[in-house]
N, C-alpha and C positions, 0 to 999 in steps of 0.2 A: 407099386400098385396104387392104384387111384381109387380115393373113396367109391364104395358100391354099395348097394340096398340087397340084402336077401329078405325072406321070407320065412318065418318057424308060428305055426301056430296060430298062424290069420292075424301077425302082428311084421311089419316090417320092421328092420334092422340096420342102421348105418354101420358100416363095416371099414374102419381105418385100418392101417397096418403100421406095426414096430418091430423095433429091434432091440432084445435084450442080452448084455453078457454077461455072464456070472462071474464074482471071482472063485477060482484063479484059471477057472476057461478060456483059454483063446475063441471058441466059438461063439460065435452070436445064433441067438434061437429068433424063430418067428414069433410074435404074437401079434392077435388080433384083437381089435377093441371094436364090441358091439353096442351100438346105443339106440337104443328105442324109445324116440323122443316123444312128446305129448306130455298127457299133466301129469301121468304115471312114470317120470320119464326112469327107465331103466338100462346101468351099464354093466355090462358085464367084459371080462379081460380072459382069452384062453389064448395058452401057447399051445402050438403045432407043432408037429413033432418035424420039422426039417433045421438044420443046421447050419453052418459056414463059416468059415472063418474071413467071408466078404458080405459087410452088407449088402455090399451092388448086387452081390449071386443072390445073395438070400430073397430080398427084393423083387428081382428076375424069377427066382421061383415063386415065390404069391402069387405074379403077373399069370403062371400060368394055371393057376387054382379054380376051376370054378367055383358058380355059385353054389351049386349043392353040395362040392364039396364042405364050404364055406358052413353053409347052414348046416350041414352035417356033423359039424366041428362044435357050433352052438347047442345042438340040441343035444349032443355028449355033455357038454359042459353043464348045460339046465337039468340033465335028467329025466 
């Protein structure tokens, strides 16, 4: 997935993507990292609930995420 911008709150969001695995998991999980730059700059890290045990899959799945999903995902995390 290629950096994207969502929206939560009348503040935009850069939105990277990672891959993390736990030991002693073969799977890798999704997370994403949001940052809301400016002078208040804020980051916040949520993992998604999709799995793999291939980055490239996992990845491949972001790619088909929307945005709202996306944002939807942030504003569970923020509460």
């Amino acid at each position: 997935m290629v950096w994207r911008v969502v929206e939560h709150h009348k503040r935009r969001w850069n939105v990277t993507v990672a891959a993390e695995r736990r030991a002693p998991s073969a799977e890798w999980n999704l997370v994403f990292s949001f940052r809301c730059p400016g002078a208040d700059a804020e980051s916040v890290w949520v993992t998604y609930p999709i799995s793999s045990a291939s980055k490239a899959a996992l990845f491949a799945q972001a790619d088909k995420l929307s945005n709202d999903a996306l944002a939807a995902a942030l504003a569970e995390r923020l509460g």
